[in-house]
C-alpha positions in Angstrom: -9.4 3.2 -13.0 -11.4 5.3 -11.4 -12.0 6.6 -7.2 -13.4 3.5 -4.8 -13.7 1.0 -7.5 -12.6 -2.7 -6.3 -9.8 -4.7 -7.7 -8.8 -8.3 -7.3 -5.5 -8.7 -5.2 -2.8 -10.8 -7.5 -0.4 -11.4 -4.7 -0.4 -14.7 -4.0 0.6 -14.5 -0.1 -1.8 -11.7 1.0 -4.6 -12.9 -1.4 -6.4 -15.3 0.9 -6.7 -13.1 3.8 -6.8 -10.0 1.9 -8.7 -10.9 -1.5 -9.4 -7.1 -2.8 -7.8 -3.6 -2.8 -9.5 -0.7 -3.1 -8.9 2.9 -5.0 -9.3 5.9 -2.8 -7.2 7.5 -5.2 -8.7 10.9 -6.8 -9.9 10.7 -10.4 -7.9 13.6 -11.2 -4.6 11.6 -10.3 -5.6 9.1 -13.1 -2.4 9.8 -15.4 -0.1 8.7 -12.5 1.2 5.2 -12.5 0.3 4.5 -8.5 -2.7 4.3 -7.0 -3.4 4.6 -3.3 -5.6 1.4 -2.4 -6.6 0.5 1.3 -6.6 -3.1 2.0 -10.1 -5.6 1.9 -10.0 -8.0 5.0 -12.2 -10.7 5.4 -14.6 -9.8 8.4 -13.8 -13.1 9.7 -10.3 -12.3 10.4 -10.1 -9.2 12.0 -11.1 -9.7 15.6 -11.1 -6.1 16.7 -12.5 -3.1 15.2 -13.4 0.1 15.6 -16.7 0.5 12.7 -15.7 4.0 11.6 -12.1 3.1 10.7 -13.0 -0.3 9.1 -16.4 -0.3 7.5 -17.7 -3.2 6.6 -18.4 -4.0 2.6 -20.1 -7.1 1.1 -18.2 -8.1 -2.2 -19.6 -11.2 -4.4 -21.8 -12.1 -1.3 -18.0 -12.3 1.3 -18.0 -10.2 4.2 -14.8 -7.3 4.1 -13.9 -5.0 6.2 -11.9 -1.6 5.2 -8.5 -2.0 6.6 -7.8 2.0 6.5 -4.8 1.8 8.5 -2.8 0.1 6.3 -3.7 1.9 3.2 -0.5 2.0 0.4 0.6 3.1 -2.9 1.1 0.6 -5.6 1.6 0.4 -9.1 -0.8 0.4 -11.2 0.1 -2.6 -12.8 -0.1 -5.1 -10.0 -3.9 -4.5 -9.8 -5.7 -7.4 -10.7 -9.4 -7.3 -12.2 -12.0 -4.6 -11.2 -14.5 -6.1 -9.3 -16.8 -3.5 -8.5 -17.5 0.1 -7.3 -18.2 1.1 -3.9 -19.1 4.7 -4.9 -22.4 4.4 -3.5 -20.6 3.9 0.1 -18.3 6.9 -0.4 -19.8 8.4 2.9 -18.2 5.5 5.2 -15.1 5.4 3.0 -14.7 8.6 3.7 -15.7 8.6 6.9 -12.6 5.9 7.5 -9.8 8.4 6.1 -10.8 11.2 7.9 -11.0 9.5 10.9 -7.2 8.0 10.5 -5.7 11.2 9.2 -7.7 14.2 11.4 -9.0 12.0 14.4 -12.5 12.4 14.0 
């Protein structure tokens, strides 16, 4: 597991609006058996937004947006199947959790 990769979301009530999770957890953190994910919303959902807070992601060609207010802790174990990495958008991930936990 490593930091911003993408993982399929196994529970079968969220799934369909929220169809991945993804690790903002550190790499460093690796041993422990949570990992802090932040929600994928399909952009077609989520009427409101602000950009910074909830980037927007393509992921096999669907439209997600960052959901960085409800990010959560979960066990390891309930992760489904990585997806992908979005390491190569680390700035706007970023961008998202500093803006939610500092205010700007």
């Amino acid at each position: 597991m490593a930091q911003f990769d993408v993982y399929e979301n196994m529970d079968q009530v969220t799934c369909p609006t929220f169809p991945y999770l993804l690790d903002i957890q550190a790499d460093i953190l690796s041993d422990l058996p949570t990992r802090v994910v932040v929600p994928l919303v399909l952009s077609s959902v989520l009427n409101k937004s602000i950009p910074i807070l909830t980037p927007q992601f393509a992921i096999n060609e669907t439209e997600v947006r960052m959901v960085t207010p409800q990010l959560v802790g979960v066990q390891t174990h309930i992760l489904g199947s990585r997806i992908c990495s979005l390491k190569d958008k680390r700035g706007d991930i970023i961008a998202a959790l500093d803006l939610l936990v500092t205010g700007f």
